[in-house]
ZALOZA-288869 format. One record per residue (C-alpha): x, y, z; residue number from 0. Coordinates in steps of 0.02 Angstrom, whole numbers, plus 32768, in hexadecimal, padded with zeros to 4 digits. Example, Ala and Ser with C-alpha at 12.3 -4.5 7.8 and 13.67 -1.06 7.14 Angstrom:
BEGIN
{px=8267; py=7F1F; pz=8186; num=0}
{px=82AC; py=7FCB; pz=8165; num=1}
***
This chain:
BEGIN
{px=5619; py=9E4A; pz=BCBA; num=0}
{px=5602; py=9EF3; pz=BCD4; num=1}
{px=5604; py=9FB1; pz=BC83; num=2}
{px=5651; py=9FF0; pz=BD1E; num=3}
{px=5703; py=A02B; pz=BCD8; num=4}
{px=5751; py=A072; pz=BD78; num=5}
{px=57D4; py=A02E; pz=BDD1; num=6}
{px=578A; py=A02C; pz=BE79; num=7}
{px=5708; py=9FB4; pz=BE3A; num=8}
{px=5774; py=9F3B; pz=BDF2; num=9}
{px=57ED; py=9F22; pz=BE98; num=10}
{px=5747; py=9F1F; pz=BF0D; num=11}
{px=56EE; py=9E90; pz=BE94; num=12}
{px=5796; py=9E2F; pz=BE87; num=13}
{px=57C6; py=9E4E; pz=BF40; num=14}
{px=571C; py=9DF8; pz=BF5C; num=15}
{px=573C; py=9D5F; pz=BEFB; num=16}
{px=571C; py=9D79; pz=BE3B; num=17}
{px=579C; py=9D29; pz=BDCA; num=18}
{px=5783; py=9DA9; pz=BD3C; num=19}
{px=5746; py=9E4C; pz=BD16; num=20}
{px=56F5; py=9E6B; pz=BC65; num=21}
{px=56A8; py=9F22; pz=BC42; num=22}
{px=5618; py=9F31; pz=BB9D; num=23}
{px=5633; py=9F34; pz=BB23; num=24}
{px=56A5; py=9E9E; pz=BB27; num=25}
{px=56F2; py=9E3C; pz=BA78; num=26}
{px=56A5; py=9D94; pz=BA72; num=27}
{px=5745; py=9D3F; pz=BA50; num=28}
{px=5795; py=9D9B; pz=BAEF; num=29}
{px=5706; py=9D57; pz=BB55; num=30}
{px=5728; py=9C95; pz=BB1B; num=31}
{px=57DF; py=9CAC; pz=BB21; num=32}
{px=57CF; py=9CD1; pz=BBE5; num=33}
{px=5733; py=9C53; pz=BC05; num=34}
{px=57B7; py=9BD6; pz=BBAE; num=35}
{px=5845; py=9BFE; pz=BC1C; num=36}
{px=57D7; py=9C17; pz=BCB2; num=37}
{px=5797; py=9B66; pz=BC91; num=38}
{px=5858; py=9B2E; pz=BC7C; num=39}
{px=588D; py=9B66; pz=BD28; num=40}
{px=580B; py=9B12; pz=BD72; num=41}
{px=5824; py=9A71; pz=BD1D; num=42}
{px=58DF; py=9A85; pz=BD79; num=43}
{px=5882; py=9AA5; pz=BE27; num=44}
{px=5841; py=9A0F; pz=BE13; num=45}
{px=58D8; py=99AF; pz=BDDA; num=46}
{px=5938; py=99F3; pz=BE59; num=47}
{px=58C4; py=99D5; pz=BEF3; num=48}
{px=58AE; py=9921; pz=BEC2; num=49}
{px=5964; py=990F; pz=BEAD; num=50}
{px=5985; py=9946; pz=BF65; num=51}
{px=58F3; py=98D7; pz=BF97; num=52}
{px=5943; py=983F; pz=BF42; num=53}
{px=59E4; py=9874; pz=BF9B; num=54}
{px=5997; py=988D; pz=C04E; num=55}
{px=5957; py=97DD; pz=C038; num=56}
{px=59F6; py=978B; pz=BFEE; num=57}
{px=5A51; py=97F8; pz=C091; num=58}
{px=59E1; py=9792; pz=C106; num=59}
{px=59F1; py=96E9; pz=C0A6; num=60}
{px=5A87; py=966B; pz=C0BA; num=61}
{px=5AD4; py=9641; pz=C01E; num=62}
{px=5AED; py=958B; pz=C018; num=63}
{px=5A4B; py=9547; pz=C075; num=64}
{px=59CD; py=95D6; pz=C04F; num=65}
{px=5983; py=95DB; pz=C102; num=66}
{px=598B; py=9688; pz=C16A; num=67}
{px=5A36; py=969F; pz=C1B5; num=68}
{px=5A77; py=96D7; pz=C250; num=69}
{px=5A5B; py=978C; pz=C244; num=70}
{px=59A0; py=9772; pz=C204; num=71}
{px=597A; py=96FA; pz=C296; num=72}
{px=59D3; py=976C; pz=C317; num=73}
{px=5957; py=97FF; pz=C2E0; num=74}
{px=58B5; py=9790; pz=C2D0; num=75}
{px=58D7; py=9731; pz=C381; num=76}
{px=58CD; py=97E7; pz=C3C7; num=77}
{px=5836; py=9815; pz=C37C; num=78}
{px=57CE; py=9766; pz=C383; num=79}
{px=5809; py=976A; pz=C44D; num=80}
{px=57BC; py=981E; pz=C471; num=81}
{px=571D; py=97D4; pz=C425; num=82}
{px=5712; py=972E; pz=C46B; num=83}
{px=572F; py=9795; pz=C513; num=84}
{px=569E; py=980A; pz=C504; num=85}
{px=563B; py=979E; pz=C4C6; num=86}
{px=5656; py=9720; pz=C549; num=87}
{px=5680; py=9699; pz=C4B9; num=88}
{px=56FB; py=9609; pz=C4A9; num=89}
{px=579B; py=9614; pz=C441; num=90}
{px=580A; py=956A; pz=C42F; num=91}
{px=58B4; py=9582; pz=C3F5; num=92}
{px=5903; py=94D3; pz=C3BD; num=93}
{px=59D9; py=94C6; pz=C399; num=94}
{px=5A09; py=9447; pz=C326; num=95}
{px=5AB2; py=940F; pz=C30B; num=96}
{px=5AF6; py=9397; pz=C29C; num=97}
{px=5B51; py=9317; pz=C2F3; num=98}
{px=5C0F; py=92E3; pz=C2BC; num=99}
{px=5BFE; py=936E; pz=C22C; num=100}
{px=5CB8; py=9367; pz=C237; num=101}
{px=5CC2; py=92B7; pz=C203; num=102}
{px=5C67; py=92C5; pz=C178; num=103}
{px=5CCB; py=9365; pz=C134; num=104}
{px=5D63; py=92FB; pz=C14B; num=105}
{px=5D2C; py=926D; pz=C0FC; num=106}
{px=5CD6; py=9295; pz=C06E; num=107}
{px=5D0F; py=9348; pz=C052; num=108}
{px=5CC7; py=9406; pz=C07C; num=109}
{px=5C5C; py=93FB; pz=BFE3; num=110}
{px=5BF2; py=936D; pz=C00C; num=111}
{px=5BF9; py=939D; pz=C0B4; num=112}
{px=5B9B; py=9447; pz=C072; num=113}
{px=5B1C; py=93D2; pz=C012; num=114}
{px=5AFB; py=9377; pz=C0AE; num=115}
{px=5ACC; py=942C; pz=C106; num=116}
{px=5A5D; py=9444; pz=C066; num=117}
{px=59F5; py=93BB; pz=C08B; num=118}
{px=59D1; py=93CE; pz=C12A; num=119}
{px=59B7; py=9487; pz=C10B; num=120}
{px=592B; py=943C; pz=C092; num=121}
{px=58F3; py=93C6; pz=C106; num=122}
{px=58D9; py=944C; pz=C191; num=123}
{px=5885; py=94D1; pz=C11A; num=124}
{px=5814; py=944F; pz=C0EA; num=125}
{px=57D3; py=9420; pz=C1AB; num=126}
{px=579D; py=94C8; pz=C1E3; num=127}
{px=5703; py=952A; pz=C1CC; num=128}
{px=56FE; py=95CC; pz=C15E; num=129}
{px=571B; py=9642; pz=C20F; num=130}
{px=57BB; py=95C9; pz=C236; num=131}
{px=585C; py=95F5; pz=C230; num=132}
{px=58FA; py=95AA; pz=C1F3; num=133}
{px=59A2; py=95F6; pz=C1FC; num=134}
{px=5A4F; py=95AB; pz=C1E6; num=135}
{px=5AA5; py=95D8; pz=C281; num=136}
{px=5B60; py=95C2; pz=C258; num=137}
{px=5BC6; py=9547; pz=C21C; num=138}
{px=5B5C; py=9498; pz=C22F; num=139}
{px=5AE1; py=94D2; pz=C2B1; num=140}
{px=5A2C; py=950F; pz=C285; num=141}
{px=59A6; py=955E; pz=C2DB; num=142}
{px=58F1; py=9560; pz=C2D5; num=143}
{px=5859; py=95D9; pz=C31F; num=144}
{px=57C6; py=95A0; pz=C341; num=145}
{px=573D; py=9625; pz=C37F; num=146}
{px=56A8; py=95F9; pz=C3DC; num=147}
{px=56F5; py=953D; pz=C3F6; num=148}
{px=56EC; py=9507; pz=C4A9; num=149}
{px=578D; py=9485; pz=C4CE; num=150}
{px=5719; py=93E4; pz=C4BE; num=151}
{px=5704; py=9413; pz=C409; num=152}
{px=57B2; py=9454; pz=C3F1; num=153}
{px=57F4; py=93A0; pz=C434; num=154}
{px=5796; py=935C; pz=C3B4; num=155}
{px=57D1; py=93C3; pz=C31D; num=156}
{px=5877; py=9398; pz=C34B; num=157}
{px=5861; py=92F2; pz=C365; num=158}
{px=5806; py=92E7; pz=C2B2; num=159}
{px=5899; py=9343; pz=C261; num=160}
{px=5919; py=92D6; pz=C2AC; num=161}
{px=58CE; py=9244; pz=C25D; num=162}
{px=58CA; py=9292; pz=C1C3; num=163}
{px=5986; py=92AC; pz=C1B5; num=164}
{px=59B5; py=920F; pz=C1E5; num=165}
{px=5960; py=91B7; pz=C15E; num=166}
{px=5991; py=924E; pz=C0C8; num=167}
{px=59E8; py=91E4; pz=C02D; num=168}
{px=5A87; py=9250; pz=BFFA; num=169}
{px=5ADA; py=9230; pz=BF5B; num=170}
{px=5B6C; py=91CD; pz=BF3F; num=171}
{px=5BEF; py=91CE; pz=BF86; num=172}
{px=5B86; py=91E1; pz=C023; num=173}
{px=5AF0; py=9174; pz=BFF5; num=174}
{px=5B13; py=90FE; pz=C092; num=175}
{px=5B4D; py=9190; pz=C0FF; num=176}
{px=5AB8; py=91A8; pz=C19B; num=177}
{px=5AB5; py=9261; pz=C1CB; num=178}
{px=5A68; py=926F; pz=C285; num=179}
{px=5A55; py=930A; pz=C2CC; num=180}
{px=5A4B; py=934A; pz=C39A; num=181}
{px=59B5; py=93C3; pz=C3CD; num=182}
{px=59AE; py=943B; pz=C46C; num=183}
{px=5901; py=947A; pz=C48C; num=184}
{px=58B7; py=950E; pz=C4ED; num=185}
{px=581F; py=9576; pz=C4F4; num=186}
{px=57EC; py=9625; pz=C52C; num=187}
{px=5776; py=961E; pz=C59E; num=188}
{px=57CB; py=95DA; pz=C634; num=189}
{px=582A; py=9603; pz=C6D7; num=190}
{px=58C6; py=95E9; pz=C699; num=191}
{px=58B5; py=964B; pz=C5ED; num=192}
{px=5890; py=971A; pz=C606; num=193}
{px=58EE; py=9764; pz=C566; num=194}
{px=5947; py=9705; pz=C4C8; num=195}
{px=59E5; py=96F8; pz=C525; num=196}
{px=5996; py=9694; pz=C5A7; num=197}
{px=5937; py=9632; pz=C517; num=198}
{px=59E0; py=9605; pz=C4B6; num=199}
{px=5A31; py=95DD; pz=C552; num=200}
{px=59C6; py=9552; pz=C586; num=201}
{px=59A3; py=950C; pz=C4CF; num=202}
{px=5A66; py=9501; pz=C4BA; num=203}
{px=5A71; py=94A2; pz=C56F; num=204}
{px=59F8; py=9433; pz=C528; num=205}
{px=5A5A; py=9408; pz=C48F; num=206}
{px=5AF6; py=9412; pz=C50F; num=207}
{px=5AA3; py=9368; pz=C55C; num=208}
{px=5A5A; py=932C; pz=C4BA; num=209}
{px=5B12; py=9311; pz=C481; num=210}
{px=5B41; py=92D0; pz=C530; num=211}
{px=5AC9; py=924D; pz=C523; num=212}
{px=5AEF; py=91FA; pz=C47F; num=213}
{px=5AD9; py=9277; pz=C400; num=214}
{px=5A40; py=9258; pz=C36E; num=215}
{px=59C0; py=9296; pz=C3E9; num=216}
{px=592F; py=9310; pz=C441; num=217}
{px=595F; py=9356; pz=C4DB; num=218}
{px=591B; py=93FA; pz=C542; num=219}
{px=5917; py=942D; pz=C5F3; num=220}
{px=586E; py=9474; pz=C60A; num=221}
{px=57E2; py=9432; pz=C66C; num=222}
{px=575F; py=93C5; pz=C5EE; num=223}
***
């Protein structure tokens, strides 16, 4: 608010970030009216940046288990591997895959086969620590990050969550139905893993022999 009238000084004061420009004497009412609509615009700031942070978040969420998908984990997996490698840290990566997910779509039908991937989506979420991540990979394969977990520790998350699924109760018509799941396991650092290609690579040989060997188990390739 101001009794400067000229043009100049309006441009220069809005250039430099006012949102309104009221010379003396001003009308009372006029003042209100443009606090009021002012205060309105802001209001629809507001609304409008937390309606593009809901969307960023629904844009990295999958729909049907509500775990990080594919293109979250691809971007975090960059990022957590640049700091586990400066830091000199450990970062497990562990593949699970649900074994004969076919079978169970063709028997009991692609609905309760999602309801099956919704449990164990809960299952997992509920296992890991706050800095964990879990991500629905594609189709019936997850995947899980686990920073500053050496593979002795990783093993043993695994092994925990394997258990876990195999004694979930489902509803009927699957309420006898034992869902087993096969693990690969590998962790950064190692010889064998220098970036997150090489890190994927050797977790899915892992889970490569997990299914070799019987399926409903642990399996990695590192040194313990």
């Amino acid at each position: 608010m101001t009794s400067g009238t000229d043009q100049e000084s309006k441009v220069k004061v809005l250039e430099q970030g006012a949102s309104d420009y009221v010379t003396k004497p001003f009308d009372i009412a006029e003042l209100v009216a443009r606090v009021k609509i002012h205060l309105k615009i802001k209001k629809l700031q507001d609304e409008l940046k937390t309606a593009n942070e809901h969307f960023k978040e629904l844009s990295n969420i999958d729909a049907l288990t509500r775990l990080h998908n594919r293109r979250f984990f691809t971007e975090i997996i960059e990022s957590e591997f640049q700091w586990a490698e400066r830091q000199g840290s450990s970062l497990s990566l562990i593949i699970v895959d649900v074994d004969k997910f076919k079978d169970i779509n063709d028997k009991y039908g692609h609905q309760n086969g999602d309801r099956v991937l919704v449990s164990i989506a809960e299952k997992l979420h509920g296992a890991l620590r706050t800095y964990d991540v879990a991500s629905r990979y594609g189709g019936d394969e997850f995947v899980l990050l686990l920073p500053a977990t050496p593979i002795a520790g990783a093993l043993g998350v695994a092994e925990r969550l394997r258990e876990s699924i195999n004694t979930m109760t489902l509803l009927p018509p699957m309420k006898s139905l034992l869902v087993t799941v096969s693990q690969g396991v590998a962790t950064f650092t190692s010889e064998e893993t220098s970036n997150v290609d090489s890190l994927f690579q050797q977790a899915d040989f892992a889970l490569y022999q997990a299914k070799q060997n019987g399926r409903n188990r642990v399996e990695t390739i590192m040194k313990q």
